[in-house]
C-alpha positions in Angstrom: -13.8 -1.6 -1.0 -14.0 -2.7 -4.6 -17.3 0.0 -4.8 -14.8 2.7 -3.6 -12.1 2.5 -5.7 -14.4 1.9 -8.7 -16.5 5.2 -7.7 -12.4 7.0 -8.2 -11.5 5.6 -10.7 -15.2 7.4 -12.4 -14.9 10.7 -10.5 -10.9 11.0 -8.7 -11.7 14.4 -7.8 -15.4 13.9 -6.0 -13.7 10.8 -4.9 -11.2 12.3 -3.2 -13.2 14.1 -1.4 -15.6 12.0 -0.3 -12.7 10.3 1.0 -11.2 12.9 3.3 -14.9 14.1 4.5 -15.3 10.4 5.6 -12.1 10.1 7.4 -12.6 13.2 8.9 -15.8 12.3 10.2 -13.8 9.2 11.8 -14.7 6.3 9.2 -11.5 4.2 8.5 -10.1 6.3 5.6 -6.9 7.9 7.0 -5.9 11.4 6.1 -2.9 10.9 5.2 -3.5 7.8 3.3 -5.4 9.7 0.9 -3.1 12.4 0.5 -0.7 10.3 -0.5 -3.2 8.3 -2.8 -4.0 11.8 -4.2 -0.1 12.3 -4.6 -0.1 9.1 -6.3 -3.4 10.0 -9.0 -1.0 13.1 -10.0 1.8 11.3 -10.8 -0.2 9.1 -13.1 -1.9 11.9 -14.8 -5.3 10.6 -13.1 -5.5 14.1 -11.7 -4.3 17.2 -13.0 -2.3 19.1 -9.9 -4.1 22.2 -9.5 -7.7 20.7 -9.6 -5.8 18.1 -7.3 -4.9 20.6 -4.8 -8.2 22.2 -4.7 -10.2 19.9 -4.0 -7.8 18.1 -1.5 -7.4 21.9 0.1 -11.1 22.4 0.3 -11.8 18.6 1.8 -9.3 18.8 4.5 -10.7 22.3 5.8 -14.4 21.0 5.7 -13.5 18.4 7.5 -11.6 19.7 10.1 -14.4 22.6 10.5 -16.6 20.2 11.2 -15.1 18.7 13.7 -14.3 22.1 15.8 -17.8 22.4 15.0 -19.5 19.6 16.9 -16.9 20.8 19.5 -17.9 24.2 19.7 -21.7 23.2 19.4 -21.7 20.9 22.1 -18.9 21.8 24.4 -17.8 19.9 27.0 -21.3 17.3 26.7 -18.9 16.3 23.1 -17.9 13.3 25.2 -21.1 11.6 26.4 -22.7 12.1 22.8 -22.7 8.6 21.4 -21.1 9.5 17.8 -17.7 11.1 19.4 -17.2 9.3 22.9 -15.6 7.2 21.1 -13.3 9.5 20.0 -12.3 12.0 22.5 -12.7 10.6 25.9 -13.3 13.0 28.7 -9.7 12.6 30.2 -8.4 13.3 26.9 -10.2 16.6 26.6 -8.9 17.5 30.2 -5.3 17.0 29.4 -6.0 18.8 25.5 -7.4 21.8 27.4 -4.8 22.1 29.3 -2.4 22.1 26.1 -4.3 25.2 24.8 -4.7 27.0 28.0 -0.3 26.9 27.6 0.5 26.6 24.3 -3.0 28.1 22.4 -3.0 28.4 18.6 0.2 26.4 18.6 -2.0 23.5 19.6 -3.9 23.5 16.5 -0.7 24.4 14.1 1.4 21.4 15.1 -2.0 19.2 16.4 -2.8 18.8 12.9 0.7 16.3 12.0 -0.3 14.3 15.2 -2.0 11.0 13.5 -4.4 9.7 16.4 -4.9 13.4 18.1 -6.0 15.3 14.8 -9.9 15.0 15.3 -9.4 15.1 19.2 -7.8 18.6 19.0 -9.7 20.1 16.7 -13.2 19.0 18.6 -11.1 20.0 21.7 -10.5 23.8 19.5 -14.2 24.0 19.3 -15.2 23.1 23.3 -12.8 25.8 24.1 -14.0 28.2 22.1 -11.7 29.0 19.8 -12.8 31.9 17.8 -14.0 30.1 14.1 -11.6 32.3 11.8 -8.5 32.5 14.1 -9.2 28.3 13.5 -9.3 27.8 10.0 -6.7 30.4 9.3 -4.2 28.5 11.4 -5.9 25.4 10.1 -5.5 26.4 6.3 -2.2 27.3 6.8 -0.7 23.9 8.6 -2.9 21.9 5.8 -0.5 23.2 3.4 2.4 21.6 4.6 0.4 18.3 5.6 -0.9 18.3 1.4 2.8 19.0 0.3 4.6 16.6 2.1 1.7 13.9 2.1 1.1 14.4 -1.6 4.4 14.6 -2.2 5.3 11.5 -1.0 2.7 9.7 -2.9 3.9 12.2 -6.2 7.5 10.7 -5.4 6.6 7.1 -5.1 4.2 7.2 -8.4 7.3 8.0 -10.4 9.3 5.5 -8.2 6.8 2.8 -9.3 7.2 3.7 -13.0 11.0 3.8 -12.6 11.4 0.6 -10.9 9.5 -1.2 -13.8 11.8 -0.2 -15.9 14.5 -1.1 -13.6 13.3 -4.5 -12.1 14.1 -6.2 -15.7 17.5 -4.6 -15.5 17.9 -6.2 -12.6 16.9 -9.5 -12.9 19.1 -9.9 -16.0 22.2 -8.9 -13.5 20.9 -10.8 -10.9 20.7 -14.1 -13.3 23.8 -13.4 -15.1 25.5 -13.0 -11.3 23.9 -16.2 -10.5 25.4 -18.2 -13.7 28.8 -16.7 -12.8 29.1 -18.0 -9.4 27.6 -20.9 -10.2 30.2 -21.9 -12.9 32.9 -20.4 -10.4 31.6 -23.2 -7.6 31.7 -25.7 -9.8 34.7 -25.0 -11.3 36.2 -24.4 -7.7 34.6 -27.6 -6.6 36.6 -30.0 -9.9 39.9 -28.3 -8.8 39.4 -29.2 -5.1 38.4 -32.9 -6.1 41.3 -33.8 -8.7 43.8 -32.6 -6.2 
């Protein structure tokens, strides 16, 4: 791990998307977790935002194409190849067909905010043959609100961090100060009780 976060710290933007490729591919790097981590980066001036965006934008979709991909290239044998049985069994790609034989593009435009079924419905996209540009746009569009409110939430809790420094050692001195008082109040409380 130390290799990985040493290899961001050098190049946050290549990082970055190494990242996402890799946890798009299935390797444990989360999505989400780098979203936020990229959301994080900004708000530390590690990244600027718009180079940010890009290259988070551009790693999300190649990704997620490749995934509908392998699904589109090896249809319904996407479950007995050794690299992706693991991830979509063939039960799952019964019930995910019939999800987009009902609900169709919708599948893919709220699919993408389902942590755990993500790479399962977009291999299932490609097995059904979903046609390649009617997929990324609907892709590219839902990936904008998974980077804003991902991102953002990482944005949001980079500033938090910096704020709560500064509020931490505001805190402690109440927090002593509150303990001295009712300290001195037991004790004084305590002498009363025992003279009487």
């Amino acid at each position: 791990m130390f290799e990985i976060t040493t290899f961001i710290d050098h190049f946050p933007y290549l990082g970055i998307f190494i990242l996402l490729i890799l946890g798009g591919v299935g390797l444990p790097f989360p999505e989400d977790a780098t979203l936020i981590l990229s959301g994080f980066l900004a708000a530390h001036d590690i990244i600027k935002p718009l180079p940010g965006f890009l290259v988070i934008y551009a790693g999300l979709l190649v990704s997620d194409y490749f995934l509908y991909w392998v699904g589109k290239r090896y249809g319904r044998r996407v479950v007995e190849h050794k690299n992706f049985q693991k991830l979509i069994s063939s039960e799952r790609l019964l019930a995910l067909e019939e999800k987009f034989k009902k609900w169709g593009v919708l599948v893919v435009l709220f699919g993408r905010h389902l942590l755990g079924l993500r790479a399962q419905i977009f291999l299932a996209a490609g097995v059904m043959g979903m046609h390649p540009v009617k997929f990324l746009i609907t892709d590219a569009g839902t990936a904008l609100f998974t980077i804003a409110l991902m991102g953002g939430i990482g944005y949001v809790g980079g500033n938090s961090i910096q704020v709560l420094k500064r509020d931490l050692t505001r805190i402690e001195h109440i927090a002593i100060v509150t303990f001295v008082i009712l300290l001195t109040a037991w004790m004084v409380f305590r002498q009363i009780k025992m003279k009487r």
